[in-house]
C-alpha positions in Angstrom: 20.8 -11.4 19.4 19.4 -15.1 19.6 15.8 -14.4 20.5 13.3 -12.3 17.8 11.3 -9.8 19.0 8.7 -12.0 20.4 11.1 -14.0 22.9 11.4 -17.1 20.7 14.7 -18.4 19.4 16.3 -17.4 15.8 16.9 -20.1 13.7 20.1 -20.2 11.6 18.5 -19.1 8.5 16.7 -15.8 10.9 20.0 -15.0 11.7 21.3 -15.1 8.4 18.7 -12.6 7.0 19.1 -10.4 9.7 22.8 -10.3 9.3 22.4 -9.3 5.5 19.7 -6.8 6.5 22.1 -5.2 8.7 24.9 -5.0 5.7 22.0 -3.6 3.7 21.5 -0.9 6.3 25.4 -0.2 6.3 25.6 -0.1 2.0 23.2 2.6 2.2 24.8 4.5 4.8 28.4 4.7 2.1 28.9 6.8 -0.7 28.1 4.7 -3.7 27.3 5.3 -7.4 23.4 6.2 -7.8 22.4 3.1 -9.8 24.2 1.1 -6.9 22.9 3.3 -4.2 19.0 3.4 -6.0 19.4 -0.5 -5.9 20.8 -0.9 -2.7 17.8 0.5 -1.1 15.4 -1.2 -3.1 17.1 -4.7 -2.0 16.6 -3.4 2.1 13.1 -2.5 1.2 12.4 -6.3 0.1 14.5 -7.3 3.0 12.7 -5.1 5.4 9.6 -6.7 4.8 10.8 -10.6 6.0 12.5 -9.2 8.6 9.4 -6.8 9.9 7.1 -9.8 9.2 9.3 -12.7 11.1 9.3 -10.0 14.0 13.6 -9.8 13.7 13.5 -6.1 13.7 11.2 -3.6 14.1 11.9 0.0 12.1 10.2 2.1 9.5 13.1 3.1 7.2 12.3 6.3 6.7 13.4 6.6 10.4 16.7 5.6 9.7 17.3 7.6 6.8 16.1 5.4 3.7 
């Protein structure tokens, strides 16, 4: 994906958070220790927030699962 959700190009640096949101997603999705795991989702739920607000992605996590 180049374009965010309103049509207008990524920048490098959109990209960038939208790839580690994405391996965010995946960590919690694996079978980790619960301090990890507890972590791990609180990291996405910062995350979540620039992406939502730079229109990268739209989701509520609770519809994926976290």
């Amino acid at each position: 994906m180049t374009q965010d959700l309103l049509g207008n190009e990524m920048s490098a640096s959109e990209e960038q958070l939208l790839a580690v949101y994405e391996q965010l997603k995946d960590l919690c999705n694996q079978d980790l220790p619960p301090v990890a795991a507890s972590n791990i989702r609180a990291a996405l739920a910062l995350v979540h927030q620039a992406v939502n607000g730079l229109a990268l992605e739209y989701e509520h996590l609770s519809d994926i699962g976290v």
